[in-house]
N, C-alpha and C positions, 0 to 999 in steps of 0.2 A: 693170508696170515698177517701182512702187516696191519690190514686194516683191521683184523679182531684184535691186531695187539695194539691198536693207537684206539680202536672206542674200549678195549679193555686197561686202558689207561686212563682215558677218558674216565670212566666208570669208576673208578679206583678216588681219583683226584676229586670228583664231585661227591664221595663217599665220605674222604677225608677230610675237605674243605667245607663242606656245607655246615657239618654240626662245630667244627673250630669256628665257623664265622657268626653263626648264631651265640656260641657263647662269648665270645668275644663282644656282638654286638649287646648280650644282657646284662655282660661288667659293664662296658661303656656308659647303658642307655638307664643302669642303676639309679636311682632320683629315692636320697632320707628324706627328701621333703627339709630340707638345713632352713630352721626358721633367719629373720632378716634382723632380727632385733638388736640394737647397738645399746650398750652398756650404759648404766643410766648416772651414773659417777665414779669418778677415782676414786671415794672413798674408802676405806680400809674399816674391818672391824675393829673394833677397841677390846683389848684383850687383857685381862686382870686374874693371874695364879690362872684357878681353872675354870674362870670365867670368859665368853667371848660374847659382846654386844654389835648389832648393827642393826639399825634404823625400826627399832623393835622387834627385832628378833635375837635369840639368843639360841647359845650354844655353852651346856658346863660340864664339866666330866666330875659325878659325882661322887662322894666317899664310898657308893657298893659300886665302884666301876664301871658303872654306866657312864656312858656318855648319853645326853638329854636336849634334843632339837626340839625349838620352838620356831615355825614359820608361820605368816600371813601373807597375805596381798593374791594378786593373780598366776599365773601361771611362770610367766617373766620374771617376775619379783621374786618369788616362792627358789625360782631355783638360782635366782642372781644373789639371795640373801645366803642359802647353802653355800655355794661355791666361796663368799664372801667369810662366811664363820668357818669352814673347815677343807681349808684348800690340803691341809696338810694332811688329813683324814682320806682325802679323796686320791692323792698321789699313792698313801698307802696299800689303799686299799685295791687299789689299782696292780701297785708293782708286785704286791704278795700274789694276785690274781694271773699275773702275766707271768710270773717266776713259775707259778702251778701249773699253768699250761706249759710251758720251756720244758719243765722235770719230765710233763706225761709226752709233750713230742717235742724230744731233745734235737731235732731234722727242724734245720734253718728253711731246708728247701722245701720241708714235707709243712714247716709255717707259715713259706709264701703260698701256697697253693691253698693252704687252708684261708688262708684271707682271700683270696681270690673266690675259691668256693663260699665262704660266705658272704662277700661281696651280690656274687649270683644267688643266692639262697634268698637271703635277707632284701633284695633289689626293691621291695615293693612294700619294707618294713614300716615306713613312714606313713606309708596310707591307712596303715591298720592301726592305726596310734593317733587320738585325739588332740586338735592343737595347741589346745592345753597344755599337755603333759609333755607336748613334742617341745613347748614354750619353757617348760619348766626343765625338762633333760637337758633343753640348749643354754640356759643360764646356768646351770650348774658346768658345763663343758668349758665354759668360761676362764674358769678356774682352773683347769686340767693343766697335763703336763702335756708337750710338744716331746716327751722323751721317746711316747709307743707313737708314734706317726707313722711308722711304719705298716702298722695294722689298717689305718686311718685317719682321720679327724679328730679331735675330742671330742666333737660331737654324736662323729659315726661309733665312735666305738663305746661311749655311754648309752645308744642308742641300743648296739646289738650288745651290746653286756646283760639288757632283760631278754634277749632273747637264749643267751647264752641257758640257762636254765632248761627250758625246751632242748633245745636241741641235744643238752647232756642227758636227759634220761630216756629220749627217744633213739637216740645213735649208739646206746653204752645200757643197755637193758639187763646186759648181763652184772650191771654192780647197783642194781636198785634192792637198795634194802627197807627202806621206808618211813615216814611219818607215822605218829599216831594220835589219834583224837577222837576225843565222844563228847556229849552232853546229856546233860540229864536235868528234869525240872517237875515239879506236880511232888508228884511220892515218893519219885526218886532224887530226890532235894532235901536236905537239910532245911531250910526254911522253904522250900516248896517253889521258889524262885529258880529263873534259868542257867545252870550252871554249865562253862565250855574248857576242856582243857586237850592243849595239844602237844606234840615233840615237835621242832622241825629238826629233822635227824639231815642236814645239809651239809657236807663234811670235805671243807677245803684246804685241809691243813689247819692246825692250832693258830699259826700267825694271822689266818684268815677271819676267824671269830673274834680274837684280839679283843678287836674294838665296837664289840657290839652298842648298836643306836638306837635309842627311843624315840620316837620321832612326833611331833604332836604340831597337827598341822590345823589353820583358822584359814583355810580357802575362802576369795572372793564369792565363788558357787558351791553350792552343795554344804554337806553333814561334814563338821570339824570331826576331827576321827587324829587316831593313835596307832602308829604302828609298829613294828621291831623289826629290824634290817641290819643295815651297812651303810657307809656313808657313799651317797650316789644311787643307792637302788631307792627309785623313787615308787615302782612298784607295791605292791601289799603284799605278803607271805602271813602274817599273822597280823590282823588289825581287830578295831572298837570304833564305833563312832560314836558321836553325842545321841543318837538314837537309841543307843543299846544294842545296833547289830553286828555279829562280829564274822567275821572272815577267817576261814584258816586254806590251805591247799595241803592236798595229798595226791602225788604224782600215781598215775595207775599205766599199766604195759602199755606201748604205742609203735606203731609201724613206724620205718622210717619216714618222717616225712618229708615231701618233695616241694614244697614252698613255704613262705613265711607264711602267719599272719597275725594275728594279737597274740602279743606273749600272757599268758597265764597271770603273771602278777600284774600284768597291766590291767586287765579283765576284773581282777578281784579290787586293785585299785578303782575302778571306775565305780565297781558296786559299791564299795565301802564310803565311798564319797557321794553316792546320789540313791542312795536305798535306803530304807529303813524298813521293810520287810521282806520277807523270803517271796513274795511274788513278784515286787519289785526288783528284787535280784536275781531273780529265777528269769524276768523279762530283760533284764542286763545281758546276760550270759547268754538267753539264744540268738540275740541281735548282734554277737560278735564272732567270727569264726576262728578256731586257734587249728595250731597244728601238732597238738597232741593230746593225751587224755589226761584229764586231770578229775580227783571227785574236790568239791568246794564244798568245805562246813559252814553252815550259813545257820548264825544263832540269832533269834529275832527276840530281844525285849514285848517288842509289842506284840506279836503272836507271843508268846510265853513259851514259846519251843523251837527246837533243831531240826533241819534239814539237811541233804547231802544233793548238792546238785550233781550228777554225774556226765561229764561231758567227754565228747569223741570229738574228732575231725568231722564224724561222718551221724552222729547222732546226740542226743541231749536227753536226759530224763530227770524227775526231782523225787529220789526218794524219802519217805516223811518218817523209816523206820516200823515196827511191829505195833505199834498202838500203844507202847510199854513206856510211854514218858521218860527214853531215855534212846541213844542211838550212838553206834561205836562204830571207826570207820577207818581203815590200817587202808592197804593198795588195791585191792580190790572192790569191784562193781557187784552192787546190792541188789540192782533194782529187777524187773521184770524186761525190763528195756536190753541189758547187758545179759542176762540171763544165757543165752546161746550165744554169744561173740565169741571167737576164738581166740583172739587175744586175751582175753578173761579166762578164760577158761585154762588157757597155758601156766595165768599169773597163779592159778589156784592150786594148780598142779606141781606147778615146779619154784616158786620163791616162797619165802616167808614168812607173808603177810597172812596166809590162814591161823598161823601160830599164835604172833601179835592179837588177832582176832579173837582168839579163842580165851585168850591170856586175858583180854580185856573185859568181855564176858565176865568170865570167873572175878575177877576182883572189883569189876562194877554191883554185882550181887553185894560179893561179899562186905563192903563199904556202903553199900546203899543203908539209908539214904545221904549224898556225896554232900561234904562239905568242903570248902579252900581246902582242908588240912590233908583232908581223903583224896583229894584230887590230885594234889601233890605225890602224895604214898602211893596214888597208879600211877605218875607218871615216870618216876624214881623207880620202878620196879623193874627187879633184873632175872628173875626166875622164868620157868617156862612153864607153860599149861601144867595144871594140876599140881605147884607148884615142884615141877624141876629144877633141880638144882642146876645153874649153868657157870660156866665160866665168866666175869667180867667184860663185855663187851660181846657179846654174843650177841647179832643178831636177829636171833629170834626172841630177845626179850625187850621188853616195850624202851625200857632204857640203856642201849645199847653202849652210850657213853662218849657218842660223837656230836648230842645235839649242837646246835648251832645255836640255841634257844628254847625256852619251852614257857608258858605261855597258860594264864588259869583266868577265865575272863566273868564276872560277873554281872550280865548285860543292865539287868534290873536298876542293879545299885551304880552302875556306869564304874564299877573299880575292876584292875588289872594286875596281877601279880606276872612279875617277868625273872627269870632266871639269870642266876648270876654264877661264875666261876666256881668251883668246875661243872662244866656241862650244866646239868638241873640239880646240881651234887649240893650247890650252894642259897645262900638264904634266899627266898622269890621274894621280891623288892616289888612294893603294892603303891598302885598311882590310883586318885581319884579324879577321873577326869571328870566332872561336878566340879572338884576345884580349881582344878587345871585350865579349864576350858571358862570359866568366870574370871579368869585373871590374865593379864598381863605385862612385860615388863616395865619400869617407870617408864615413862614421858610415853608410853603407847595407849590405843585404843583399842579394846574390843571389834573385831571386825562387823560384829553385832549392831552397835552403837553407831557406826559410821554408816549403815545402810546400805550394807553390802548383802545383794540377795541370796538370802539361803534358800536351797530347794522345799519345796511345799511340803509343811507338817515339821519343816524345821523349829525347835523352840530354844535359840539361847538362854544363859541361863538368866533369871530374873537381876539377880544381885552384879551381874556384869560391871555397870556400871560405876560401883561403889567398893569395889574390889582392888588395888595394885599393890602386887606382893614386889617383892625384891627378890631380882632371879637368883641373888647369891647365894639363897637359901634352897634345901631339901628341895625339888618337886614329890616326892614321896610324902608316904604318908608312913612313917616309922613305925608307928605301933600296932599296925597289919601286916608286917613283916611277916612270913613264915620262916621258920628257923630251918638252917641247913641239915641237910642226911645225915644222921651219925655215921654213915656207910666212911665218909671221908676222913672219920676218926680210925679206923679201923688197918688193921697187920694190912686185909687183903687191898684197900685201895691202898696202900701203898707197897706193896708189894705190884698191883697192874701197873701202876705209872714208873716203876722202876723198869718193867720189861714191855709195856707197849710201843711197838714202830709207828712210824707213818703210814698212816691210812691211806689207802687212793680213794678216789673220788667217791661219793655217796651223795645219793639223790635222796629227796625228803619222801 
């Protein structure tokens, strides 16, 4: 008897001890890959009303609310100049982010553990993430606050903040409500050109949208491109590049997943910056492996049409749509590939992306052939299939009233309409980046002009070199404005915003 109970102790302690020492050992042996790079001066940006200038780049918050990032140079630079123009941006945007998580788990102890678990999740985050962007996260951290150290590093925790995304609609499946996005181009085009419009329905609290960013970036490598975020998400959620290819993501059902790998915006980041057609991006996307499902609207200028790449952990397909010069794409998987997944299968059954789907149908008809204006009119749309009448915020209508942003891209002509307060409720404020991207601020140079290699088929613009605007002015282009919802004239919106609560979390 003793001896069964000294090897059944034995047994016990080698039970309990083994997987504690393994996890212990993979916090330990955790490596972001923390780049080495030291700060390349004290200088300070120079900062006028709502103007900020540093070493030709700028930052201005302009009269529709935007705030409007201009970067250059390498990866280093790119995110040493952020940190430099909007340190105050990035603390913000940070403590409203850390406040959100505190409200959803109010457990100090249930917050150590969770950084620990991500600690061990995330251990192998840096390899999945190019040096580049690892260059440009760590200049921006730069700038951060030493107040969350507790979490981390400013580095570590800019790092897993794009991971953050992931891991919320993979762990939290039950509050995915969803983006929406189509395109359309040929016969279903007002001028016959490619037209893209999306929600990103991302929903972190009102404080959390605040300060929505335009961000317009002249990289060393690669397609200058245009994106709409936060300040610090260097990733893509909605972009354009000088090519005319545009990017959107729409989160679809995903297993829990059991390790890191390329967060989702980083992925559509890397396309948006080194692609200029859907095969080219389509060849992006299976070279990297993520750890959840995401479909990617991939709008190509130069093919003249849309595509949906739809990606798994465990499989990839590109679907190109029914042959109808037009393609709509809510949470759900389209293709022949997805077809019998059972996660798919769940999402269609039980959330409310069929509805979105259907919804979207019906009023892509009925607006065809889609113009800015019409695109707008689906995206603002709050009714259900066949037009039901719904409540405000519902949903299952395409404008549910949480966007984060929304987003009307017109790849051909390189112009972009981005949404402004409330929600998509407010006027879409239209950038040309043709001229955007031909200019920039005094005493700067086109990165064009300096011989900085753009990827192959890149073409800046002609007139670059004879171009410097003064950032003090518009980046917009005023007189493409689209005029706001009359919805927000009306008893009923204000009557929602008198009795709407705080939202919890929502996934795009």
């Amino acid at each position: 008897m003793r001896k069964l109970l000294k090897y059944t102790l034995i047994g016990l302690a080698v039970l309990i001890l083994t997987p504690v020492a393994l996890v212990t050992y993979l916090y330990l042996s955790a490596d972001m890959r923390t780049p080495t790079h030291a700060p390349t001066t004290t200088e300070h940006a120079l900062s006028t009303d709502s103007l900020r200038l540093y070493r030709g780049n700028f930052l201005r918050h302009s009269r529709n609310g935007l705030w409007e990032l201009k970067v250059r140079g390498n990866g280093f630079e790119r995110g040493e100049a952020i940190g430099k123009l909007a340190p105050d941006l990035l603390h913000y945007q940070e403590k409203v982010f850390v406040d959100q998580i505190k409200q959803i788990v109010p457990s100090e102890a249930y917050l150590r553990f969770l950084r620990f678990f991500i600690v061990v999740f995330n251990r192998n985050l840096g390899a999945n993430i190019t040096d580049e962007l690892r260059d440009e996260i760590y200049g921006i951290s730069l700038a951060c606050t030493h107040e969350y150290d507790f979490i981390g590093t400013p580095y570590e925790r800019q790092l897993n903040y794009h991971s953050a995304h992931d891991l919320g609609h993979a762990m939290q499946d039950y509050m995915l409500v969803g983006c929406t996005s189509f395109a359309a181009w040929g016969a279903q085009s007002a001028d016959s050109s490619l037209i893209v419009g999306r929600n990103f329905d991302f929903y972190m609290g009102d404080d959390f949208a605040r300060n929505r960013l335009v961000s317009f970036y002249e990289p060393e490598r690669g397609y200058r491109f245009a994106s709409v975020g936060w300040a610090g998400m260097t990733g893509v959620l909605s972009g354009m590049n000088e090519a005319g290819l545009t990017v959107t993501i729409n989160a679809a059902k995903s297993s829990v997943p059991t390790s890191s790998a390329t967060p989702i915006s980083i992925l559509t980041r890397e396309i948006l910056q080194y692609a200029a057609t859907i095969d080219e991006a389509y060849a992006i996307a299976r070279s990297r492996r993520t750890f959840v499902s995401e479909s990617i609207l991939v709008g190509s200028a130069r093919d003249g049409r849309a595509a949906v790449i739809e990606k798994s952990p465990e499989k990839i397909a590109l679907f190109a749509g029914d042959g109808s010069e037009k393609i709509c794409c809510t949470n759900h998987y389209q293709s022949p590939t997805f077809a019998d997944d059972e996660r798919n299968r769940e999402n269609l059954a039980t959330s409310d992306s069929p509805y979105r789907f259907e919804r979207l149908g019906e009023l892509m008809q009925r607006y065809a052939p889609l113009s800015p204006q019409s695109a707008a009119a689906i995206l603002r749309d709050r009714r259900g299939p066949h037009d039901e009448p719904l409540r405000a915020g519902n949903p299952w209508a395409i404008n549910q009233l949480i966007a984060h942003h929304s987003v009307i891209f017109q790849p051909e002509q390189l112009l972009m309409w981005v949404s402004t307060d409330p929600w998509q409720c407010g006027p879409y404020v239209a950038y040309d980046l043709k001229k955007i991207f031909s200019l920039t601020p005094q005493g700067g140079t086109p990165s064009a002009q300096k011989g900085a290699p753009f990827a192959q088929n890149s073409t800046p613009s002609a007139d670059a070199s004879t171009c410097v605007p003064d950032p003090r002015h518009e980046l917009s282009t005023p007189e493409l404005t689209l005029p706001e919802d009359p919805f927000v004239r009306t008893d009923e919106f204000r009557q929602f915003m008198k009795t709407r609560t705080n939202r919890f979390l929502k996934k795009e």
